[in-house]
N, C-alpha and C positions, 0 to 999 in steps of 0.2 A: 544267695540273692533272695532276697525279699520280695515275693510279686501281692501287691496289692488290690489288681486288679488283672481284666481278659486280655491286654494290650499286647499287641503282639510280639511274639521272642522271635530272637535269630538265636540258629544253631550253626555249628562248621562242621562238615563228617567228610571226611578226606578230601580235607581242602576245599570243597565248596559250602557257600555258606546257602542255606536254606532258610524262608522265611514261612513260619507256622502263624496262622492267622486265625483259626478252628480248634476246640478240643479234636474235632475227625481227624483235621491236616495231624496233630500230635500225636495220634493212636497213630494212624498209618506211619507216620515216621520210626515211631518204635517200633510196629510190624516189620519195620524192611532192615531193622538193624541184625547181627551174627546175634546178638544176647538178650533176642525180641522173646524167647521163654521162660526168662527173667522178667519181664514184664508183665505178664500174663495179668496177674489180679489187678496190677496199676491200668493197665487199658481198660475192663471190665466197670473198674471205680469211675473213670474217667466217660467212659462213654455213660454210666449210668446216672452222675451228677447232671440234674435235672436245676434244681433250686441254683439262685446267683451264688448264695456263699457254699453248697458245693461244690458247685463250677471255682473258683476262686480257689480253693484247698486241692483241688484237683490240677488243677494249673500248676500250681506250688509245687503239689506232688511229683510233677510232668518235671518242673526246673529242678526240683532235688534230685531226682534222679538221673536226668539228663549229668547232672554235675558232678555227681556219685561215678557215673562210666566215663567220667573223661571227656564227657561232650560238652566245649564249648557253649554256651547259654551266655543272652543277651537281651535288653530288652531292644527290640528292633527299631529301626529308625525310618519313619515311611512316610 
């Protein structure tokens, strides 16, 4: 999935689906996953993307890998 902008995704993680609205809401969501030490440099990037088109590559980076582990990824509907 191609994100072109911050709008917000939905994820599903055992059956409930979750709505990430924040790069924070997305770090904390991979904090709380079993393979959150895989993630380690991806949060780091993410929390440090300051500028919009970091933010934006950082997002992206959030949906690649959410999709990568088998997490359900969406763009949310709200």
């Amino acid at each position: 999935m191609q994100i072109h902008d911050l709008s917000p995704l939905q994820v599903t993680r055992d059956g409930t689906v979750i709505v990430l609205r924040s790069m924070a809401e997305a770090a904390d969501f991979l904090r709380s996953l079993p393979m959150a030490r895989h993630a380690g440099m991806l949060i780091e990037v993410m929390e440090a993307a300051d500028a919009p088109e970091l933010k934006r590559r950082a997002w992206q980076a959030f949906a690649t890998f959410a999709t990568a582990m088998r997490i359900p990824v969406r763009p949310a509907v709200v």
